[in-house]
C-alpha positions as a Markdown table, in Angstrom:
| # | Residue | x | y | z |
|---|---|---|---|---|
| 1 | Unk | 0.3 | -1.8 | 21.0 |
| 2 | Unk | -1.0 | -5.6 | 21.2 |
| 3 | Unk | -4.7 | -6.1 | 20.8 |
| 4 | Unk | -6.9 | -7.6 | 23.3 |
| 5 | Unk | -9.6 | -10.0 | 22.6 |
| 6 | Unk | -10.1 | -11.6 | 25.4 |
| 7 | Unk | -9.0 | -15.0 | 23.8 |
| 8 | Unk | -12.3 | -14.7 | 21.1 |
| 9 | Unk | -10.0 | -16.1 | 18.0 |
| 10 | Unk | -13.4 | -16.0 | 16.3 |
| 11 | Unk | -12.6 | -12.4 | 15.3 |
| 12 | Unk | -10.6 | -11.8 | 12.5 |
| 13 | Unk | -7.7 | -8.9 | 13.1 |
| 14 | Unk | -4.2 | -7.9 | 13.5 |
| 15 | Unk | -2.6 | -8.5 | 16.4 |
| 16 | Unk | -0.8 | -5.2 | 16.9 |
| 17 | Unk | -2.3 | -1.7 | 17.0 |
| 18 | Unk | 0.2 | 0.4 | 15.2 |
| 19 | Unk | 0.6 | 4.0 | 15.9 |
| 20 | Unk | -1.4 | 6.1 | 14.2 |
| 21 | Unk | 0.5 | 7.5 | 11.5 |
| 22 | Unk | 1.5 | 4.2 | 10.6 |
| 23 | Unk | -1.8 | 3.0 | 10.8 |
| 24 | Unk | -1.5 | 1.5 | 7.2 |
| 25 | Unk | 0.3 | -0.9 | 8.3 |
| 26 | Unk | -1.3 | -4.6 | 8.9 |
| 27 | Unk | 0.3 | -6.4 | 11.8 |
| 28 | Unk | 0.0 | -9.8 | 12.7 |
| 29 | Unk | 2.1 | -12.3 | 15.0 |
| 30 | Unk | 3.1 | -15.7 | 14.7 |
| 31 | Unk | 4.8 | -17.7 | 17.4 |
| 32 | Unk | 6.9 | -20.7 | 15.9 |
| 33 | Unk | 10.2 | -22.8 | 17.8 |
| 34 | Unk | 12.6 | -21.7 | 14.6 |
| 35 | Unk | 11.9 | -21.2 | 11.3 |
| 36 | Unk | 13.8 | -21.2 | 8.3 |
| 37 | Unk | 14.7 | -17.2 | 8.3 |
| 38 | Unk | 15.2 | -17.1 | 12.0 |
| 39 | Unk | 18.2 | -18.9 | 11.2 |
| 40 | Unk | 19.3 | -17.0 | 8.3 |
| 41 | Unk | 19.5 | -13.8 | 9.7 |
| 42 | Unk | 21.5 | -15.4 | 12.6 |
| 43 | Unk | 23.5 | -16.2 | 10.2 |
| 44 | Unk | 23.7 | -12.5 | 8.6 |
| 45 | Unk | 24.5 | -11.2 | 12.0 |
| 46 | Unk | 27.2 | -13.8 | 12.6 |
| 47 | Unk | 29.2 | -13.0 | 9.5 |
| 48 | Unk | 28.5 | -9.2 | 9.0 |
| 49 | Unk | 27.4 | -7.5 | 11.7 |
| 50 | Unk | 30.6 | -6.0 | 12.9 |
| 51 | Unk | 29.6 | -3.7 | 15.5 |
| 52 | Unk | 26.6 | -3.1 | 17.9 |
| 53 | Unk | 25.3 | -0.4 | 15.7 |
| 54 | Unk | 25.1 | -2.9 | 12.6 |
| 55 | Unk | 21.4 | -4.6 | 12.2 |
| 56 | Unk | 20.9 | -7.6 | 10.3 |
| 57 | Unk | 18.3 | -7.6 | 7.4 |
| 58 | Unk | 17.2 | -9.9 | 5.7 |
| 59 | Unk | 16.0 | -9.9 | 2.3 |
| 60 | Unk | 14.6 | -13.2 | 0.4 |
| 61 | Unk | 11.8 | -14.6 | -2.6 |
| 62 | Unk | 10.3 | -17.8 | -3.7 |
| 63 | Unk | 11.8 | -19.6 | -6.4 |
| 64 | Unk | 10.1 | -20.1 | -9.3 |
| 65 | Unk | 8.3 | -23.0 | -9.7 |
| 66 | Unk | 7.0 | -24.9 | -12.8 |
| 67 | Unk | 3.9 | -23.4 | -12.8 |
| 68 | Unk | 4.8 | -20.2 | -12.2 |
| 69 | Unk | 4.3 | -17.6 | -15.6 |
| 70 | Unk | 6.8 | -16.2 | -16.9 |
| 71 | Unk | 6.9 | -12.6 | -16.7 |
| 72 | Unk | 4.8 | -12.5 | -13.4 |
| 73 | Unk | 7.2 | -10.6 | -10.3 |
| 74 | Unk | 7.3 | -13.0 | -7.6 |
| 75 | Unk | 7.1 | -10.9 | -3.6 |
| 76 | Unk | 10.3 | -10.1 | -1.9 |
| 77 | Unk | 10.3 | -10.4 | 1.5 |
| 78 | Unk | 12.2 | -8.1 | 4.5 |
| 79 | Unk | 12.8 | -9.5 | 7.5 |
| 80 | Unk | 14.3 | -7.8 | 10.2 |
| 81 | Unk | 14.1 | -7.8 | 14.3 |
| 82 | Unk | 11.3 | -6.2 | 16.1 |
| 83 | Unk | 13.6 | -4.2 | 18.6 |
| 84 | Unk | 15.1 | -2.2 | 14.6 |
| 85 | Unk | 11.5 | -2.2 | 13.6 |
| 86 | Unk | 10.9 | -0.2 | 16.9 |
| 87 | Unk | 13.6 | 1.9 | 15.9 |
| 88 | Unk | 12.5 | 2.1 | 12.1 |
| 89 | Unk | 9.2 | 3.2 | 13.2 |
| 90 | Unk | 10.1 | 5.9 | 16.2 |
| 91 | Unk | 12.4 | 7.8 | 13.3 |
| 92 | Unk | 9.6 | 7.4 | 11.1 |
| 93 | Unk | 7.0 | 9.4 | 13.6 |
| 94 | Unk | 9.9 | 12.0 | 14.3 |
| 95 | Unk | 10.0 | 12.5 | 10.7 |
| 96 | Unk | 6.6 | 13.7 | 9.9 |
C-alpha cells in the first residue's frame, strides 16, 4: 500500500506500507527513465526466459575498488519486477 503525505517531502519514510507480516521490510520508490539494471534484466528475460511462467532475476555487486579492504564482503543485490514481488509476497502471507 503506497503512503500518503500529502506532497510534505519534509518527512522522512518509506514509500510503501507493506503488509503486516512483512512489516520488516523497508520500502522505498525511485522513479528514473532507464537505469543500468533495467536493462540487464531485459536482457535476462530476452535470452532465458522461455516461457510465461519463467521470471527474470537479477542478481549483481560492486566491484572492488582500490580502496576497498580486503576481506570486507561487498552487498549483493536482487533485482526483480514488482508484479513477482507481488507474487513473492502473497505466497509468503499464505505460508504463515
Amino acid at each position: 500500500e503506497r503512503k500518503v503525505r500529502a506532497n510534505n517531502y519534509a518527512i522522512s519514510d518509506t514509500d510503501i506500507l507493506p503488509p503486516p507480516k512483512l512489516d520488516f521490510l523497508k520500502i522505498d520508490c525511485k522513479n528514473h527513465a532507464r537505469l543500468r539494471h533495467h536493462t540487464l534484466i531485459a536482457e535476462v528475460e530476452r535470452k532465458y526466459c522461455e516461457s510465461p511462467l519463467h521470471e527474470p532475476v537479477l542478481i549483481t555487486r560492486e566491484t572492488t575498488s582500490g580502496g576497498a579492504k580486503k576481506g570486507v564482503e561487498l552487498p549483493i543485490y536482487v533485482t526483480i519486477r514488482l508484479s513477482f514481488f507481488r507474487k513473492l509476497i502473497k505466497l509468503y502471507e499464505n505460508a504463515k
